[in-house]
PyMOL CGO cylinders between C-alpha atoms (Angstrom):
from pymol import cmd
from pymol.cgo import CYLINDER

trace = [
    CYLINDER, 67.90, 49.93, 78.64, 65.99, 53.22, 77.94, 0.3, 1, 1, 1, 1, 1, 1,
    CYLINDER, 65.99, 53.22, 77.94, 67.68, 56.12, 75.54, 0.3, 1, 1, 1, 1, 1, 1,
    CYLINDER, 67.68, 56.12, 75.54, 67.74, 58.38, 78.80, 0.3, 1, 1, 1, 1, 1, 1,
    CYLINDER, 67.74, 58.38, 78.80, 69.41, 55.83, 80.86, 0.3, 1, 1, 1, 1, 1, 1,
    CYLINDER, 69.41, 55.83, 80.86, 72.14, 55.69, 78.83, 0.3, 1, 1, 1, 1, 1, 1,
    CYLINDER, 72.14, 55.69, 78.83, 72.85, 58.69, 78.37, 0.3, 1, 1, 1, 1, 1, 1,
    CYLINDER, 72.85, 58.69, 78.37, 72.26, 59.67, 82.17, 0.3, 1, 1, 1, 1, 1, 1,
    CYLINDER, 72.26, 59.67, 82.17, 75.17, 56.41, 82.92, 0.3, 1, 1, 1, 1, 1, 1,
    CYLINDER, 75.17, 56.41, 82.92, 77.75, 58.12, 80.38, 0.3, 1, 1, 1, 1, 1, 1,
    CYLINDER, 77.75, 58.12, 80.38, 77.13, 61.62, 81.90, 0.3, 1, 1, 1, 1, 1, 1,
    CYLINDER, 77.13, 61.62, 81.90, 77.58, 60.39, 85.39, 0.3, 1, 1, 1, 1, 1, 1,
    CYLINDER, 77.58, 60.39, 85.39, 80.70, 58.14, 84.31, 0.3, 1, 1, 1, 1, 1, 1,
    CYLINDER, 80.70, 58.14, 84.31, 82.16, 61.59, 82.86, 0.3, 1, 1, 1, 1, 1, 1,
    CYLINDER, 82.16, 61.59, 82.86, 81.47, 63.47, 85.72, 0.3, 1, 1, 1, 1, 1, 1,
    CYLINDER, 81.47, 63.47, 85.72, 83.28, 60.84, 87.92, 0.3, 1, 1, 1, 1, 1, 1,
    CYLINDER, 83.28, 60.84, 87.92, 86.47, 60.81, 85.90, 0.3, 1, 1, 1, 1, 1, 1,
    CYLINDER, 86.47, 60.81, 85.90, 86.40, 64.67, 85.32, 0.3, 1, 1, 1, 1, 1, 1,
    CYLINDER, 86.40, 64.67, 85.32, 86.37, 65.34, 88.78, 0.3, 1, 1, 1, 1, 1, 1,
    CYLINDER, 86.37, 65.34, 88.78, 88.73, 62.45, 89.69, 0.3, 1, 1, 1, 1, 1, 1,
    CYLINDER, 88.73, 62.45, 89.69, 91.30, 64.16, 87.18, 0.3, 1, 1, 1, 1, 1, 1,
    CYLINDER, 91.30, 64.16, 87.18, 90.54, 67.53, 88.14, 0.3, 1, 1, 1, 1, 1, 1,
    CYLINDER, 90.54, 67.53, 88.14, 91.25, 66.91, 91.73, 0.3, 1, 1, 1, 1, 1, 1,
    CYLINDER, 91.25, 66.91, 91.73, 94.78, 65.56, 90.81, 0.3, 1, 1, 1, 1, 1, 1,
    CYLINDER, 94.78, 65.56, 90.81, 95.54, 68.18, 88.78, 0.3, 1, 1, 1, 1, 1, 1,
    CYLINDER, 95.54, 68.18, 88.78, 93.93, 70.98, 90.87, 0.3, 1, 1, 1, 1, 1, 1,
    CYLINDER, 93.93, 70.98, 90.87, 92.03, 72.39, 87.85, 0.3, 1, 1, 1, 1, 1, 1,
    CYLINDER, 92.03, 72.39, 87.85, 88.31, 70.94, 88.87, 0.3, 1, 1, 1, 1, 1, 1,
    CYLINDER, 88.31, 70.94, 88.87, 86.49, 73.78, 86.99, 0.3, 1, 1, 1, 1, 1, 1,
    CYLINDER, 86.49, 73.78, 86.99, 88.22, 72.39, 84.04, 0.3, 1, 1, 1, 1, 1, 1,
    CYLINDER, 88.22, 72.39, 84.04, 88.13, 68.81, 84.02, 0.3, 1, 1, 1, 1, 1, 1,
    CYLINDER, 88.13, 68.81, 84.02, 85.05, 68.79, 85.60, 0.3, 1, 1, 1, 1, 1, 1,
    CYLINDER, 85.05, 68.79, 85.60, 83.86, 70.15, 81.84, 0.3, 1, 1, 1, 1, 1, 1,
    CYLINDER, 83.86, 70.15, 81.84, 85.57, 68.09, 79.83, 0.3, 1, 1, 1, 1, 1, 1,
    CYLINDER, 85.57, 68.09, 79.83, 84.34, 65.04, 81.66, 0.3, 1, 1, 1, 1, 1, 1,
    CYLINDER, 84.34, 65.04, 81.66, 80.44, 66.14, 81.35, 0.3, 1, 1, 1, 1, 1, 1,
    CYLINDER, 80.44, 66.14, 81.35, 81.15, 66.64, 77.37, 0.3, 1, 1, 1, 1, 1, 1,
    CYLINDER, 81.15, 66.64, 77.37, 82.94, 63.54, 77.47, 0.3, 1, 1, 1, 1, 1, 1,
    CYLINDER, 82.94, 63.54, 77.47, 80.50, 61.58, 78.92, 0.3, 1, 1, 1, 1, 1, 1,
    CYLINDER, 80.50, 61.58, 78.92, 77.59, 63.11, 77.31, 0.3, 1, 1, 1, 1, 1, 1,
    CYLINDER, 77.59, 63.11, 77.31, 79.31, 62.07, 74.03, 0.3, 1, 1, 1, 1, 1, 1,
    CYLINDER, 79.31, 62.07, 74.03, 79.53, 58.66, 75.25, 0.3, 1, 1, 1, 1, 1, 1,
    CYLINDER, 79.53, 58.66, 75.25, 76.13, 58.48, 76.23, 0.3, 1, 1, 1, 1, 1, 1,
    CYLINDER, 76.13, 58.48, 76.23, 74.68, 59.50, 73.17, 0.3, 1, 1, 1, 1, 1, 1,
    CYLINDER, 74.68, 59.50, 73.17, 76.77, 56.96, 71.28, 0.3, 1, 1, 1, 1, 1, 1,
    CYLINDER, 76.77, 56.96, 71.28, 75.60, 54.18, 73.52, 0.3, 1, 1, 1, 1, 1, 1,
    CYLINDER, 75.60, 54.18, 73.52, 71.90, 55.85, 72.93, 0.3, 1, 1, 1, 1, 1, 1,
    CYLINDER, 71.90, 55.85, 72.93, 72.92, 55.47, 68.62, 0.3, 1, 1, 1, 1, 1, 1,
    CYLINDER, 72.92, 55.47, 68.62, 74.25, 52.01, 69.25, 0.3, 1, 1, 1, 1, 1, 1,
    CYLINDER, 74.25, 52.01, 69.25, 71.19, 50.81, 70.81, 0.3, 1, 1, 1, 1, 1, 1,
    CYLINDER, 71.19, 50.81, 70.81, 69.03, 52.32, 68.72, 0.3, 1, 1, 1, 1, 1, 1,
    CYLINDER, 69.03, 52.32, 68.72, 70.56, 50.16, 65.70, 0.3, 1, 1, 1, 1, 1, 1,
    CYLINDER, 70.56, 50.16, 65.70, 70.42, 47.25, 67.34, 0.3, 1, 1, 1, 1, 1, 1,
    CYLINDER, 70.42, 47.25, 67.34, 66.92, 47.38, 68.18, 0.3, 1, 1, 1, 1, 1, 1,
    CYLINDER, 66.92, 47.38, 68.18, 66.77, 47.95, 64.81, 0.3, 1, 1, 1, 1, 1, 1,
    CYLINDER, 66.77, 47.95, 64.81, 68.34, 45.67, 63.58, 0.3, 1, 1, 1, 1, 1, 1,
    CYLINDER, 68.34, 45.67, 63.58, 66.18, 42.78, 65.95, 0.3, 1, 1, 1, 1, 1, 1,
    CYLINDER, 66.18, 42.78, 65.95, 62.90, 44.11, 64.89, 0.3, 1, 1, 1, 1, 1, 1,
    CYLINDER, 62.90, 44.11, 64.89, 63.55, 43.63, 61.21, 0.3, 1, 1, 1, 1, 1, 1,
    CYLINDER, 63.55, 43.63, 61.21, 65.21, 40.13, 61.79, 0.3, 1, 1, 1, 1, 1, 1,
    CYLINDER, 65.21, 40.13, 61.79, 62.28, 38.94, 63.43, 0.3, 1, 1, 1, 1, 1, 1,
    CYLINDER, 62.28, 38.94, 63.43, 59.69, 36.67, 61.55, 0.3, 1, 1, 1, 1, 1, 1,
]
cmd.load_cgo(trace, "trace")
């Protein structure tokens, strides 16, 4: 999977939990924000993992 996709998937994941928990707790503007930094945090750790592991396969490879 490409660097953007994964971070695009963990921003979108974020959004849907921020505004699931904002909605609960009537504070959308809030939540809403914490789930985009959330997710964008995820994403680029996804983005980091992948990166070593492609890596990590290209100098295994004989």
């Amino acid at each position: 999977m490409k660097n953007e996709k994964k971070l695009a998937i963990g921003i979108i994941i974020g959004v849907v939990i921020g505004t699931l928990v904002g909605v609960l707790t009537k504070n959308l503007a809030l939540w809403l924000s914490v789930g985009i930094a959330i997710g964008t945090g995820v994403g680029a750790s996804l983005t980091q993992r992948g990166n070593k592991k492609d890596k990590e396969d290209s100098g295994h490879k004989e």
